[in-house]
C-alpha positions in Angstrom: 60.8 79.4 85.8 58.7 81.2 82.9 59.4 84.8 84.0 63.1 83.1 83.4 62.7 81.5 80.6 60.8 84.7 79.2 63.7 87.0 80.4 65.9 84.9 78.4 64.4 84.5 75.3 63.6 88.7 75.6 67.2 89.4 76.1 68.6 87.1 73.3 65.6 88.9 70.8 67.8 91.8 71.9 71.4 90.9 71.6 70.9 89.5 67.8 68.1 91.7 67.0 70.3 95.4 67.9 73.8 96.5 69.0 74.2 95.3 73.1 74.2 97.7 75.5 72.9 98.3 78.2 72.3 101.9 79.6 73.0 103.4 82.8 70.7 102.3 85.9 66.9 103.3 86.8 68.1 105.4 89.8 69.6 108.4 88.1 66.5 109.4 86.5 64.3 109.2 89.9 66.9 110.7 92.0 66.9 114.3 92.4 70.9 114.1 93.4 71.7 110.5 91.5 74.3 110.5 93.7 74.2 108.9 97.1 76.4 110.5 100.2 77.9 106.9 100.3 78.8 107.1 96.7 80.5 110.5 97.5 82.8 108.6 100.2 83.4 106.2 97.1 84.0 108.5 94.8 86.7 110.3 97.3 88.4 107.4 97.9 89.0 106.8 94.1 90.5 110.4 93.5 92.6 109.7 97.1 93.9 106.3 94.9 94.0 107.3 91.1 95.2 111.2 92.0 96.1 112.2 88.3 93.7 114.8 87.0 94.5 113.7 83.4 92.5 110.4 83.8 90.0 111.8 86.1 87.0 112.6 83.7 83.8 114.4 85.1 83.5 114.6 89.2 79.8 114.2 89.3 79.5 111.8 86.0 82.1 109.4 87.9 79.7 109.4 90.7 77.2 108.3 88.4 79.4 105.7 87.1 79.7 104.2 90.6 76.8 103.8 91.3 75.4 102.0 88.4 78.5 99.8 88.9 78.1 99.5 92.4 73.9 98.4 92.2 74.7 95.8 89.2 77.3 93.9 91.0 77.5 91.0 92.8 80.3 92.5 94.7 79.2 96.3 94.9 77.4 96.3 98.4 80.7 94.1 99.9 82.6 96.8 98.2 80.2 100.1 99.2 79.8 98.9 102.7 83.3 99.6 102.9 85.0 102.8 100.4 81.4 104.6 100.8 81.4 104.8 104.9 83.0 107.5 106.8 86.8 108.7 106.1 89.1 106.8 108.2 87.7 103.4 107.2 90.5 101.3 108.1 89.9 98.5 105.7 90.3 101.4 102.5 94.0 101.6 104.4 94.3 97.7 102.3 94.1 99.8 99.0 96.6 102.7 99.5 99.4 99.4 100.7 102.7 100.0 97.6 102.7 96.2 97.4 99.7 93.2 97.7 99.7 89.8 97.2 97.7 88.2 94.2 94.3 87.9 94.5 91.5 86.4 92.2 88.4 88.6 92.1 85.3 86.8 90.9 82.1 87.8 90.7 78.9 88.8 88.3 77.4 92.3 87.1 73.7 92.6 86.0 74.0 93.2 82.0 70.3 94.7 81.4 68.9 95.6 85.2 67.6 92.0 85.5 67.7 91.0 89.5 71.5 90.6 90.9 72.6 87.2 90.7 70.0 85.7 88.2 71.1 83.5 85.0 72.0 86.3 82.8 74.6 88.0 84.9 77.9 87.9 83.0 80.7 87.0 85.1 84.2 88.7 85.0 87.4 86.9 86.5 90.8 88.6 87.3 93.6 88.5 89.4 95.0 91.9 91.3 98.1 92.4 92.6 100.4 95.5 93.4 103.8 96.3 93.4 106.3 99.6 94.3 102.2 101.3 93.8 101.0 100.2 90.3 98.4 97.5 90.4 98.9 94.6 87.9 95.7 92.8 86.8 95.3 89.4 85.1 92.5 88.9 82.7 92.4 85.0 82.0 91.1 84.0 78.5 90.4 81.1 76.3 90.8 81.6 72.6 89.2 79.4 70.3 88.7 80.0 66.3 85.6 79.0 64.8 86.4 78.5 61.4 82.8 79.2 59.7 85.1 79.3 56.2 87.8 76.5 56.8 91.4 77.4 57.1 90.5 80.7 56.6 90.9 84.4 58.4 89.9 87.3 57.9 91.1 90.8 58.4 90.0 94.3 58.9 90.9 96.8 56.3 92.7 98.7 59.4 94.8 95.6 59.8 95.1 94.6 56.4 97.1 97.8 56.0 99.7 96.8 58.4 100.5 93.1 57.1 102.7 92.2 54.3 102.8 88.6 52.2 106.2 87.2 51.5 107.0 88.9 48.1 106.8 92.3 49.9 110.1 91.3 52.1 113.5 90.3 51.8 115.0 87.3 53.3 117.0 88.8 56.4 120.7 89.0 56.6 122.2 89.3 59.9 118.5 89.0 61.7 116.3 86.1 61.9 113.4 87.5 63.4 113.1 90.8 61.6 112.4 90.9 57.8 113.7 94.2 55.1 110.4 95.4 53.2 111.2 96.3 49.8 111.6 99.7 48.4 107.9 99.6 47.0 106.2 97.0 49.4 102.2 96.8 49.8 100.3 95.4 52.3 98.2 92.5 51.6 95.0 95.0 51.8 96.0 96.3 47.9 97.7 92.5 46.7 96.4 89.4 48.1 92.7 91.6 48.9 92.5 93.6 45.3 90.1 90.8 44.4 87.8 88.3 45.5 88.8 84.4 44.6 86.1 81.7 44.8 86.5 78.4 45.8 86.7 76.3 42.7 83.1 75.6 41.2 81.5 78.6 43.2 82.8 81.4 40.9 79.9 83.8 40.2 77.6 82.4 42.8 77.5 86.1 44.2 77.1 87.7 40.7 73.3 88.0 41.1 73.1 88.7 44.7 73.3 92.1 45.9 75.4 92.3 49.3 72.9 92.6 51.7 71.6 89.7 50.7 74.7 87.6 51.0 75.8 84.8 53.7 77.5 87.2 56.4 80.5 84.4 56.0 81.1 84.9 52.4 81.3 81.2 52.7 82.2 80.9 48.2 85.1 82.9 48.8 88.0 81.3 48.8 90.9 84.3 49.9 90.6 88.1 49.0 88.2 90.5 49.1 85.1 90.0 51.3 82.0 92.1 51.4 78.7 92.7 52.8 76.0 94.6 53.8 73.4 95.0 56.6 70.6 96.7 54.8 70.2 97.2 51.1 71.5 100.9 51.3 73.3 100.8 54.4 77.0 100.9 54.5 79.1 98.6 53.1 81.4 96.5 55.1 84.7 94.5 53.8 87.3 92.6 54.6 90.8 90.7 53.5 91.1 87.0 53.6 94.0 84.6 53.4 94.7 81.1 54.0 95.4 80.3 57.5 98.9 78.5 57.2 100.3 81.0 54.7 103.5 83.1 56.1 102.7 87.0 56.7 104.8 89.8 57.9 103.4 92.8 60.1 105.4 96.1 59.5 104.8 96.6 63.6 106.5 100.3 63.1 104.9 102.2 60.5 108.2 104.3 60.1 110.9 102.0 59.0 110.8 99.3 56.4 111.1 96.5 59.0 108.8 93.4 59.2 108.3 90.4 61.6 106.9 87.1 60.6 103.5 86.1 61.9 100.8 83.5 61.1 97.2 85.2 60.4 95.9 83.8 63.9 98.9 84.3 65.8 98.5 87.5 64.9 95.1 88.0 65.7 95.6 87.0 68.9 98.5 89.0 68.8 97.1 92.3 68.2 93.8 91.6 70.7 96.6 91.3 73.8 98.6 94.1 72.6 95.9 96.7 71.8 93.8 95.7 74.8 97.1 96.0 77.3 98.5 99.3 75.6 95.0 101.1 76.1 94.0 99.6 79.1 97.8 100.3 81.0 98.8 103.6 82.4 102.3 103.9 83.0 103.3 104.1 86.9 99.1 103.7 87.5 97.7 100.1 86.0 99.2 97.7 84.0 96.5 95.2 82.0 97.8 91.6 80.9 95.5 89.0 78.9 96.9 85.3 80.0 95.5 83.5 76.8 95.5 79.7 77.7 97.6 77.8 75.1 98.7 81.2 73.5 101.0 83.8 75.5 100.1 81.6 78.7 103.7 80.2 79.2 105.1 83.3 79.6 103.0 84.2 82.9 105.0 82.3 86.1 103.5 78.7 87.3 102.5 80.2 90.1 100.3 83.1 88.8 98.5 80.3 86.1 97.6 78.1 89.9 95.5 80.8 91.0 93.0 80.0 88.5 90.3 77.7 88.7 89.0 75.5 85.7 86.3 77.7 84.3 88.3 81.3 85.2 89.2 81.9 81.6 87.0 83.9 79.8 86.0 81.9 76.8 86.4 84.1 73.3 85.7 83.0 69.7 87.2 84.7 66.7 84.9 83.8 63.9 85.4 84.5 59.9 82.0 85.8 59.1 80.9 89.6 59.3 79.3 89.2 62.8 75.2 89.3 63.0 73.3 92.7 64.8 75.2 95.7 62.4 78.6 93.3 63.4 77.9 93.8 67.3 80.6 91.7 69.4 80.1 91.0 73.0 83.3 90.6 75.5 83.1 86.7 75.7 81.2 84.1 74.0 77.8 83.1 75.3 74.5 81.0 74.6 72.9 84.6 72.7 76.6 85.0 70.9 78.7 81.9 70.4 80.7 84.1 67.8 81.4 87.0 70.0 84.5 88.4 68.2 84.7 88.5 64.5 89.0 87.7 62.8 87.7 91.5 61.5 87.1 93.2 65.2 88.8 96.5 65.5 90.8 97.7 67.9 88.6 99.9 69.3 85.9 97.1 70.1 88.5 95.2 72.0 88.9 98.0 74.2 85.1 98.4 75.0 84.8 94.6 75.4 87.7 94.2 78.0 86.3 96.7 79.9 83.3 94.2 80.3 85.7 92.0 81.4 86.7 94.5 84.1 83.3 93.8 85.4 82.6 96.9 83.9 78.4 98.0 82.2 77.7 100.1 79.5 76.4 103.6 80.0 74.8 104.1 76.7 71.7 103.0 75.7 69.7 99.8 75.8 66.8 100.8 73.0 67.5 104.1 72.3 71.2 105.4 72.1 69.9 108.8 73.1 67.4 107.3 75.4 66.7 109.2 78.6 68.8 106.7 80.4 71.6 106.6 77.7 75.2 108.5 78.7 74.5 109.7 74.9 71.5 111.6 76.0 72.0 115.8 75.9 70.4 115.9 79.7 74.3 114.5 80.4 76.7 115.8 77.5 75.1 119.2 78.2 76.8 118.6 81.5 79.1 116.0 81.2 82.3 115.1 78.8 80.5 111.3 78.5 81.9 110.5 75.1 85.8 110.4 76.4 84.3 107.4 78.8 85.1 104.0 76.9 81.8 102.6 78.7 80.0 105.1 77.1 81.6 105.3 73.2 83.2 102.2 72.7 86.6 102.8 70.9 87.4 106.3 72.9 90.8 106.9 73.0 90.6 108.9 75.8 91.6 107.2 79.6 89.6 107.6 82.9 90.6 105.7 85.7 87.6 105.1 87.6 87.2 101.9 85.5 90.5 100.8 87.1 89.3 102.2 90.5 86.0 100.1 90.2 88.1 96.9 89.3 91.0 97.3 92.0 88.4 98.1 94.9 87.0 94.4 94.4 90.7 93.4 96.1 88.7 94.4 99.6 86.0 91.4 99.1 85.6 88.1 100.3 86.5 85.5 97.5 86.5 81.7 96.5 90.1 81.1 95.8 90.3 77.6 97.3 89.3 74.6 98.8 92.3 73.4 100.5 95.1 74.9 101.2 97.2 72.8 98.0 95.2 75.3 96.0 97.4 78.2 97.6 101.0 78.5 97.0 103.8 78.6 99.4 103.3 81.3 102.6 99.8 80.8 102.1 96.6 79.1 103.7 92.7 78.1 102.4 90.5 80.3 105.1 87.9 78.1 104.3 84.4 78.6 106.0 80.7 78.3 106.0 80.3 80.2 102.9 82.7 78.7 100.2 82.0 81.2 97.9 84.2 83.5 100.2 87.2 81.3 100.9 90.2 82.9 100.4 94.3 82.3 99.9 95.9 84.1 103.1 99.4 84.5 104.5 100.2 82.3 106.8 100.3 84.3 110.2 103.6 85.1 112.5 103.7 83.8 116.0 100.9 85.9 118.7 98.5 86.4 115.4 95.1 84.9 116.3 94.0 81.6 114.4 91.0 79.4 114.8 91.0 77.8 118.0 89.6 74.5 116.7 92.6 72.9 113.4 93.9 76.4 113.6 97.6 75.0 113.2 97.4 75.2 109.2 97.2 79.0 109.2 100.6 79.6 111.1 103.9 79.7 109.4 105.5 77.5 112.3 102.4 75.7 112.2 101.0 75.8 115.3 97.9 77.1 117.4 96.6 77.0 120.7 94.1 79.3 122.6 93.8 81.3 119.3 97.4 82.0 118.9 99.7 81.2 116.9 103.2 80.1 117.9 106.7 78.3 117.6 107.3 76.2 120.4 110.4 77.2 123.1 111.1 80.4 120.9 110.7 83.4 123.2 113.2 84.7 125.2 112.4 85.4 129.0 111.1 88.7 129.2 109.6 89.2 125.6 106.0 88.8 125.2 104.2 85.5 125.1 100.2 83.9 125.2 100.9 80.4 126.2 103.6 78.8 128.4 104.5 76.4 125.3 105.8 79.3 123.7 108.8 80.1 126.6 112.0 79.0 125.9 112.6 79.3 129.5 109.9 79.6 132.5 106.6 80.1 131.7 104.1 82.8 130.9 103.1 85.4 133.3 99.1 85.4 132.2 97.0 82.8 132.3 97.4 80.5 128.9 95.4 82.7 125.9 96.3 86.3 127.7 98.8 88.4 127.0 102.1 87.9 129.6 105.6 87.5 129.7 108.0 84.5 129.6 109.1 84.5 133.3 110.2 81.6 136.2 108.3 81.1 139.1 110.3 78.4 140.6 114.1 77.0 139.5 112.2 74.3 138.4 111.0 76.4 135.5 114.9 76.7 134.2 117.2 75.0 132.6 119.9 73.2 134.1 122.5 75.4 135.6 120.4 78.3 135.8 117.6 79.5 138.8 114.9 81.3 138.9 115.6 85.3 139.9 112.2 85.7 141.6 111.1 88.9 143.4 107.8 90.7 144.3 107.0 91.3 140.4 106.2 87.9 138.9 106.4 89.9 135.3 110.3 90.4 135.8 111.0 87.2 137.0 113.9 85.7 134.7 116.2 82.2 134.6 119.7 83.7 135.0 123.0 81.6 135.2 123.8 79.9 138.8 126.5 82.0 139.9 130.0 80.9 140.7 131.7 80.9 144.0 132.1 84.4 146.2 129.8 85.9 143.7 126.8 87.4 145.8 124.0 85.6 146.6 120.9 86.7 148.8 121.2 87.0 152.7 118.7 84.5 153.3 117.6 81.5 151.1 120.2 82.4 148.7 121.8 78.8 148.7 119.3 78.0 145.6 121.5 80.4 143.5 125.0 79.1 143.6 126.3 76.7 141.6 127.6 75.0 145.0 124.1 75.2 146.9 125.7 77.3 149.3 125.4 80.8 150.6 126.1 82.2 153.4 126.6 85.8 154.5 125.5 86.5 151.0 128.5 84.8 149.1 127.9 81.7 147.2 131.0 79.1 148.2 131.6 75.3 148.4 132.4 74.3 151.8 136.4 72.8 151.9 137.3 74.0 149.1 139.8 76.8 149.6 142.9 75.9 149.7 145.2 77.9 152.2 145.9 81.2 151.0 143.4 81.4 148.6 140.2 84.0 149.0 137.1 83.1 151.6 134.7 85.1 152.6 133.6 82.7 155.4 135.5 79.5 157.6 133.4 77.0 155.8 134.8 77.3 153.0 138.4 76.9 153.8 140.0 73.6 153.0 141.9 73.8 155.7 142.1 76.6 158.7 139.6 79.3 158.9 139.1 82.6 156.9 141.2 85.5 158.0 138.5 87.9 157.9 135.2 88.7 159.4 133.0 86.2 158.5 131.6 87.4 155.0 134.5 90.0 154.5 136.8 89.3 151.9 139.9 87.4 153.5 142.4 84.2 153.0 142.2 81.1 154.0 144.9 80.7 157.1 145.9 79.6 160.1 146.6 80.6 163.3 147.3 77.3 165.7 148.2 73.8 164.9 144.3 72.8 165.9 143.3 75.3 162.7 145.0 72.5 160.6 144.4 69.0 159.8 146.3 65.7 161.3 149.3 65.5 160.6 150.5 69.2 160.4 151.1 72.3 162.0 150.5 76.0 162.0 153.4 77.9 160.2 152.2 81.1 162.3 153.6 84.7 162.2 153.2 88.4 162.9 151.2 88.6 159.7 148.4 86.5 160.0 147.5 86.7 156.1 150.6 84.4 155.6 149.7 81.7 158.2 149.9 78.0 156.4 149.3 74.7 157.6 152.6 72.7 157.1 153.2 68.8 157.0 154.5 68.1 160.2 158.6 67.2 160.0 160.2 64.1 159.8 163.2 63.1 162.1 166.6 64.8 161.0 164.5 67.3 159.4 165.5 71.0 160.9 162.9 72.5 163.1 164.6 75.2 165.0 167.9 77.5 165.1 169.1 79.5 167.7 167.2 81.5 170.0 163.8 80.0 168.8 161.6 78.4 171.3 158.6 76.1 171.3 159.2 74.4 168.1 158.3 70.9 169.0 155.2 71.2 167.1 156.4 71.3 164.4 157.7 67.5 164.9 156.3 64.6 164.1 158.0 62.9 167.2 157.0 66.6 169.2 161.0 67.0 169.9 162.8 69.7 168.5 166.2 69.8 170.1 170.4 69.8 169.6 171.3 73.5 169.6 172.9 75.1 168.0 171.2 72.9 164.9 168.1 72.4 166.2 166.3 69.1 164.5 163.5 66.5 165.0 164.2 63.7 167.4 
């Protein structure tokens, strides 16, 4: 606890005592080759990702980069384990994907080579996500103004020059966002800021004070010109103040006489989105958005602002006062830094301080800008292009990418993104475990993906598991592939529940109704096929379970009686009446050829061609049964007498 408390009070003497930084790591001053072979893998992987050469910077002072990065954050051996092993890594295949889903990186990087993890880590929070291959990250903030000079902002000469008060416009005519400056306009850096006005009764109270020895909020000045000074002959310092609520107009385009309206703090928080996003972005690379809660926040989807957690957003205060430590700002506020942006911070300054929201640590030096740990030193610009580096001069407008690469490679760790699965949206499960610092939102996972085999149901689109496997119950066709006999639409699966088999039958049983079970010697082509219909084939011997009718013989399904005379048999049974006129299971009719082939009652209307033979009611008496010449009619009549030639009839 005192070697704590003693690291903490050291480190605050620093940050208000000198400008923060905090220098590159300990490692590339003792190493003879600074950088390690798993850095080199790292270090490929990023020029495999970001391939433009215009971003690219230095090979070897990259590799440098990395692994400073890599050893102060909380993320950098998850991350190293993985982009610094051997080519072919498949989970680096994750990074090269055109499209990801959001994710919310969190984590903490070591500010001033104190041990990983301890109380003065600075954390960094953003969401990642990629689309058609350019990576979209989400910096969430929380802006708050701490008015040290009530109602008041101030402005930096830079910025003063690009805002205009309301007699410097016209009102518009056919536009009502978009204001006409006039012929002769000036910007409120040579009007409202020619002079300094003091709050009533405080005029003069800096007459006899020379600047460095004035409050750094230039608290007696109402609006106008604002001054001050660090040391008695250092440089001087100003600034232009207005009243908060007053109207202003920003000439956004510095080549036409066009204005918009802003309010002093709107704009502020304006111009720290929009310079931050336009340096930060590369077009068809990165894009950089800042989500500023209760400022530019409703314009980011509902679903994007869910994935943050209460205490995500990056806390940020804009204060009036010239900022303490030669006006050093820090990326958020903090217990050494309350105030960590001045209304007054340049443009520049944003850039460097983002990029500490990146998770990213300054390269230059912690005591000693040239120190021998310092980017700044000549041992690396003899060698090295550091200054283009933001890391290294804050406010370079110069773009390397392995900032972005060291940012995006955090999508491959383990995160806290929820608690339950309410905290993820819609597709998406909480793959909560043992360690909750490393629960994460996950798709939900198509049928035959693994899931927990203990409450694994939840991470399943059709929601549910069994045996480690996810499925939809009675979905697969026979013959596709299956783990569990649940899943089968028809049968059952050919492996043993958990394995991976085939929906197949083993018994008719395992069909639905009107269908059997087409079994043979390979049980993983087994199938449920449609009972078949009468003289359709069916096998030689136990074939009877495949017709419709339960009946097969000589290999044709049939319904025994059923034929009526003339019709197509393939066997006697099946004739209604007489027998089949072919060989028993050869294709034939159903005839007749005696009056014993037909039922009581009739007779045998027999002939020369068989195929014709019917059975016939037999005739009533007075009906004709004979004619001349014909013999042996008698059958034919009821009574059994057919006589009276020449018109023969029944008796």
């Amino acid at each position: 606890m005192k070697s704590t408390i003693l690291s903490i009070l050291f480190l605050g003497a620093i940050l208000l005592g000198s400008t923060a930084h905090a220098d590159l790591c300990k490692s590339v001053t003792e190493l003879v080759r600074p950088v390690t072979p798993g850095i080199e893998n790292d270090e490929k992987l990023y020029e495999e990702l970001f391939s433009d050469a215009t971003y690219q910077g230095d090979r070897r002072w990259n590799g440098i980069i990395l692994q400073c990065n890599r050893q102060r954050d909380t993320k950098g051996d998850e991350v190293l384990k993985i982009t610094g092993s051997a080519a072919g890594n498949g989970e680096t295949e994750v990074l090269k994907a055109a499209d990801l889903d959001p994710k919310v990186i969190r984590g903490h990087y070591d500010f001033v080579g104190l041990p990983i993890g301890s109380l003065l880590g600075f954390k960094y929070v953003y969401m990642l996500s990629k689309e058609d291959g350019v990576w979209t990250m989400i910096i969430p903030y929380k802006p708050l103004f701490n008015e040290l000079v009530e109602g008041r902002v101030d402005f930096d000469p830079s910025h003063a020059e690009q805002l205009y008060d309301a007699s410097q416009v016209s009102d518009p005519s056919d536009n009502v966002q978009v204001f006409a400056l006039n012929s002769d306009a000036k910007p409120i850096s040579s009007t409202l800021c020619s002079t300094s006005t003091y709050f009533p009764g405080d005029a003069g109270k800096y007459d006899d004070k020379q600047l460095h020895r004035r409050d750094p909020e230039n608290k007696f000045i109402s609006h106008g010109l604002i001054e001050y000074r660090y040391e008695k002959d250092g440089d001087t310092f100003t600034g232009c103040r207005v009243k908060k609520n007053i109207d202003l107009y920003w000439r956004w385009d510095g080549g036409r006489n066009q204005a918009v309206k802003v309010t002093p703090q709107g704009w502020i928080l304006d111009n720290f989105v929009r310079t931050s996003e336009a340096y930060w972005s590369i077009p068809g690379i990165f894009r950089l958005k800042l989500l500023l809660e209760g400022h530019n926040d409703a314009s980011f989807p509902q679903s994007t602002r869910n994935l943050f957690q209460k205490g995500d957003h990056l806390t940020v205060r804009f204060a009036t006062k010239f900022l303490r430590a030669h006006f050093n700002q820090m990326y958020k506020s903090n217990v050494f830094q309350p105030n960590n942006f001045s209304t007054m911070t340049i443009d520049g300054s944003y850039w460097h301080e983002v990029g500490h929201a990146f998770g990213l640590d300054d390269e230059y030096g912690f005591v000693e800008d040239e120190g021998k740990k310092s980017c700044k030193n000549t041992r690396f610009t003899g060698l090295y292009d550091t200054l283009s580096y933001q890391m290294c001069d804050g406010g370079a407008t110069e773009k390397r990418t392995i900032y972005q690469y060291i940012a995006v490679s955090r999508y491959l760790t383990k995160q806290q993104e929820c608690n339950h699965d309410n905290d993820c949206g819609a597709g998406r499960f909480c793959n909560a475990g043992l360690d909750l610092k490393k629960n994460q939102c996950m798709a939900k996972k198509a049928d035959d993906e693994t899931c927990d085999i203990a409450g694994g149901d939840h991470q399943c689109k059709s929601g549910y598991c069994k045996l480690s496997r996810c499925y939809t119950p009675n979905s697969v066709p026979m013959g596709e592939t299956c783990y569990l006999n649940d899943a089968c639409k028809e049968g059952k699966c050919s492996s043993l529940d958990g394995t991976k088999g085939t929906c197949v039958c083993q018994a008719d049983a395992d069909c639905g109704l009107g269908k059997y079970c087409n079994a043979g010697l390979d049980i993983t082509k087994n199938s449920c096929v449609v009972l078949k219909e009468n003289n359709e084939t069916c096998d030689i011997a136990g074939g009877g379970h495949q017709c419709k009718s339960g009946f097969c013989k000589f290999s044709r399904c049939y319904t025994p009686n059923s034929v009526d005379m003339s019709d197509t048999c393939y066997n006697d049974d099946a004739c209604k009446e007489g027998k089949c006129s072919a060989v028993d299971g050869a294709k034939g009719t159903c005839v007749c050829k005696e009056d014993s082939d037909c039922g009581a009652g009739k007779w045998c209307d027999a002939g020369f061609d068989t195929k014709v033979n019917a059975c016939r009611p037999k005739l009533d008496k007075g009906e004709k049964c004979g004619s001349v010449g014909t013999f042996g009619n008698d059958h034919k009549c009821k009574s059994g007498n057919c006589s009276g030639a020449p018109n023969y009839k029944c008796k």
